[in-house]
N, C-alpha and C positions, 0 to 999 in steps of 0.2 A: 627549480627549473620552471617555467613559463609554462602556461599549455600551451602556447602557441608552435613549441617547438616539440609538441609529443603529437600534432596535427599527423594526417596522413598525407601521403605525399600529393601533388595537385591534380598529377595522371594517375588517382586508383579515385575508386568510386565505392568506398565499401560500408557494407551493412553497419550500422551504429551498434548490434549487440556483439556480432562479431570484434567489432574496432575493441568495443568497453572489455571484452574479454582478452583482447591480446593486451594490455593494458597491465591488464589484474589488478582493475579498479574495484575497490571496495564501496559496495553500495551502503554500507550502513546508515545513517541520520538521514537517507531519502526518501523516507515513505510520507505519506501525508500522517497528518493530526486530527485524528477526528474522535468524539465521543459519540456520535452519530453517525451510520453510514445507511442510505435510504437508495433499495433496487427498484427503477422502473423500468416495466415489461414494457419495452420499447420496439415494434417493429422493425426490421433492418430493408433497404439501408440504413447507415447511419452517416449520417454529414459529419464534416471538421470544421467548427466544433459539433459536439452530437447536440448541444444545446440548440442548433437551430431545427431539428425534428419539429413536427408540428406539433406532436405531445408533448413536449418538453418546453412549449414556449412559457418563457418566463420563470421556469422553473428555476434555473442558476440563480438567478437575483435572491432566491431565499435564504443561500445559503451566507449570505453576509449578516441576515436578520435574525439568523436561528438562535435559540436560546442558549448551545452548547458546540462546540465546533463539529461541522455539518462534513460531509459529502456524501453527495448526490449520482449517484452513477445510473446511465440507461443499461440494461440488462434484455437479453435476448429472450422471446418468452417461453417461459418453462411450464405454461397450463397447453390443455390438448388447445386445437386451433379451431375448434367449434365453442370455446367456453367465450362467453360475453366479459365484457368490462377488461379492468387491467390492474395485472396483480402489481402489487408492493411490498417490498420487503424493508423490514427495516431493523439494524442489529443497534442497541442500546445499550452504552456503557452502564454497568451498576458497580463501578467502585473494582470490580475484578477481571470480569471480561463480558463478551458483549450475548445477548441474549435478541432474541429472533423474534420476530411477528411476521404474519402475514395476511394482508387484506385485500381485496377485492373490490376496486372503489369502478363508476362510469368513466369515460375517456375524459367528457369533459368536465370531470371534478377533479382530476391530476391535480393539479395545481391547488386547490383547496384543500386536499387530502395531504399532500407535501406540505405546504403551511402549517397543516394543523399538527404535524410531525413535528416539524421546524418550532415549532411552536412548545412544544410537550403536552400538548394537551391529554385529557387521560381518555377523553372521546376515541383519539386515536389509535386508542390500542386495538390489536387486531388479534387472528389465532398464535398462540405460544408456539412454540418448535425448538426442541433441545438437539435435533439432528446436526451432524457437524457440515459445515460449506465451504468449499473451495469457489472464491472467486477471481474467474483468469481474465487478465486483459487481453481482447481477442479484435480489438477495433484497428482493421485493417487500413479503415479510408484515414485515422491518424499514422498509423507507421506500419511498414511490411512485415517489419521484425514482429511485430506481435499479432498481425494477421494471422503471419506462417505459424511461427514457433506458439501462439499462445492458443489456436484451433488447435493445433496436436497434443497439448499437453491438454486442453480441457476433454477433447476426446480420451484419450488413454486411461486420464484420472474416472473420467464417468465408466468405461470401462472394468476398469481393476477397482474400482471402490464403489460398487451400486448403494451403500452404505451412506455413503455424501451426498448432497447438493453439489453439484456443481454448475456457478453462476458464469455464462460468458455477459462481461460489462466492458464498459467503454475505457477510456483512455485512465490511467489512475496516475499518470505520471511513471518520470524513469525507463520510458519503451529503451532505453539503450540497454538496460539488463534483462530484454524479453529471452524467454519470458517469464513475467513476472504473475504475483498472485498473494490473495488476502486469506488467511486461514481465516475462521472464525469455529468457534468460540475466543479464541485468543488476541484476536486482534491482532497476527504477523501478519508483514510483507515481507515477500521475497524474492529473490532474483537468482537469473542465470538455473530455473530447476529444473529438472533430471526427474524421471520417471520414479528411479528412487530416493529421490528427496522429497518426494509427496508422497509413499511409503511411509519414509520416515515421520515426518510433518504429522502422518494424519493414525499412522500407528502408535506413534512414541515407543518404535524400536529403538535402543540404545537412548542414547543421554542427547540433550539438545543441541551439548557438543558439536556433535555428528554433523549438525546443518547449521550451526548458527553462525558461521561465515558466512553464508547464504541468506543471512535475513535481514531485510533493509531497516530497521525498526520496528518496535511497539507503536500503533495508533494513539496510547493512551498517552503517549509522550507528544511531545514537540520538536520538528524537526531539530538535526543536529547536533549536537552534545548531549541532551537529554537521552537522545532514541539512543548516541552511541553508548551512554555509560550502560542503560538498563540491559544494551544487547550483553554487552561484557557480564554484567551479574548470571542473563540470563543463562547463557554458556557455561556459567560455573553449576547451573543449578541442575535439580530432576525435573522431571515437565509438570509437577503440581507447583509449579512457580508460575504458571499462565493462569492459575484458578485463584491466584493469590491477592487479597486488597493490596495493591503499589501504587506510589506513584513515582517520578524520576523530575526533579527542575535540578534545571543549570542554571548558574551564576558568573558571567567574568568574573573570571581570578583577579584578585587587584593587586596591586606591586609589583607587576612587571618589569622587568630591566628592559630599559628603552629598546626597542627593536628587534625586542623578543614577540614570537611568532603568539596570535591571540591562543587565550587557556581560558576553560572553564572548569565550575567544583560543581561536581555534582554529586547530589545524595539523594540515593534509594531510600526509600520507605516500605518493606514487606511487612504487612501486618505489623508496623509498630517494630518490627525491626529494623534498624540504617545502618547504611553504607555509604563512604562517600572515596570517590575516586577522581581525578584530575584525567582530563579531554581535551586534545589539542588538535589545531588545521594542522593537515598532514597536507601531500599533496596536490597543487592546483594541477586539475587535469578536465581535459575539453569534452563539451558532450556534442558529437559532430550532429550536422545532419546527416540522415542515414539515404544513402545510396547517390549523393550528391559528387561530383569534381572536387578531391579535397577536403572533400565533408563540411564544405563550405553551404552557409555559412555557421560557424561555430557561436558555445555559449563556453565561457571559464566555468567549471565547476573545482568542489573541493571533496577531498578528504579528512576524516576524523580518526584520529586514532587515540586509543589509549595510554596516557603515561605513566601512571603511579596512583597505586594503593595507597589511602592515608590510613 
């Protein structure tokens, strides 16, 4: 079926996370890919895109240069509002999951101080921090849906977890499953969450089970087949499977019967253990604009699903 024919009707005007949820779109392979992800204490407002901040000028442009895949998000600031300078955060893959710094650079060194990130430099390193973080997309001026929904759930979670970080950062992609959010140490995303699926998430009450329907990918992966096969492993596994060296690459499957629907083979690597499993486009379905006539104008998106254990 087309997305075009799963659109909303022309007289309803409704919210994107709402639509994705009546839907029961699977967000899996939708998170970004990053080995690097870099928080700047960025004043609010925030503009669409937030890149044009005056702190932030030129700062996106790094993220093509950097030595490992980057993302860069503005971040609301988390020091008292008498502290000088502007803090950074920054979580770095090491082969398992991602680990924390935090420094305190001048305003007008942003940009040299992102470089030198971007760069790997070992200058850059800042204070360690093993504390765990939740960070929620909460950038209203990009979509309502995570205005609304992504302040209440960064509220509640700083709440009921004085124990986390909790980062509000800009757009990260996917607001149609707001709201969404970046666990770390582990490097999920995840969508459509519930007070307690950040419970879950951040206690590892029960088995990953529990939420991994809800999680749009591993960062360490690559969107799509990769994120969907690892999500599948992860779901079989206990939550010391986030602490574990993996990696996840897809490959087209080749020898296809003509006009068979695309497949990928992907194989896990846990410490030197593998796995490979077969990933196929599921469902083409629309990601509307949110609160538009129609939800006009739309983008086709897809789904991924699992098909078989080798």
């Amino acid at each position: 079926m087309s997305f075009k024919n799963l659109l909303p009707d022309l007289g309803s005007v409704p919210a994107c996370t709402s639509f994705t949820r009546e839907l029961e779109v699977d967000p899996v392979g939708s998170a970004f890919h990053a080995q690097l992800v870099i928080l700047v204490e960025t004043p609010l407002p925030w503009p669409k895109p937030v890149f044009e901040h005056r702190l932030l000028a030129g700062v996106n442009q790094l993220m093509r240069s950097a030595s490992v895949p980057t993302r860069i998000l503005a971040c609301e600031p988390f020091r008292p509002a008498d502290e000088a300078g502007v803090g950074l955060v920054t979580f770095r893959f090491d082969g398992a999951s991602y680990q924390r710094s935090t420094r305190v650079v001048a305003a007008e060194d942003v940009r040299h101080a992102v470089a030198a990130e971007c760069a790997d430099e070992t200058v850059a390193s800042g204070e360690a921090n093993d504390r765990r973080s939740l960070l929620v997309c909460t950038q209203g001026s990009h979509d309502v849906c995570c205005g609304e929904l992504g302040v209440a759930l960064a509220d509640d979670t700083a709440a009921r977890h004085p124990d986390v970080d909790v980062f509000r950062v800009s757009h990260t992609g996917g607001h149609r499953f707001a709201p969404t959010a970046l666990s770390m140490p582990d490097g999920r995303m995840w969508a459509f969450l519930s007070a307690d699926d950040v419970d879950t998430i951040l206690t590892h009450r029960g088995r990953p089970s529990a939420v991994a329907a809800k999680c749009r990918g591993w960062i360490g992966a690559k969107q799509g087949a990769a994120q969907t096969g690892e999500r599948a492993a992860f779901a079989d596994a206990e939550w010391h499977w986030d602490a574990t060296p993996r990696s996840a690459v897809a490959t087209v499957s080749p020898n296809l019967a003509e006009g068979a629907p695309q497949q990928w083979d992907v194989v896990i690597d846990a410490d030197g253990q593998t796995q490979a499993l077969t990933v196929a486009i599921g469902r083409e379905v629309p990601s509307i604009s949110c609160m538009q006539p129609g939800g006009l104008p739309a983008k086709p998106g897809r789904e991924y699903t699992v098909l078989v254990d080798n």
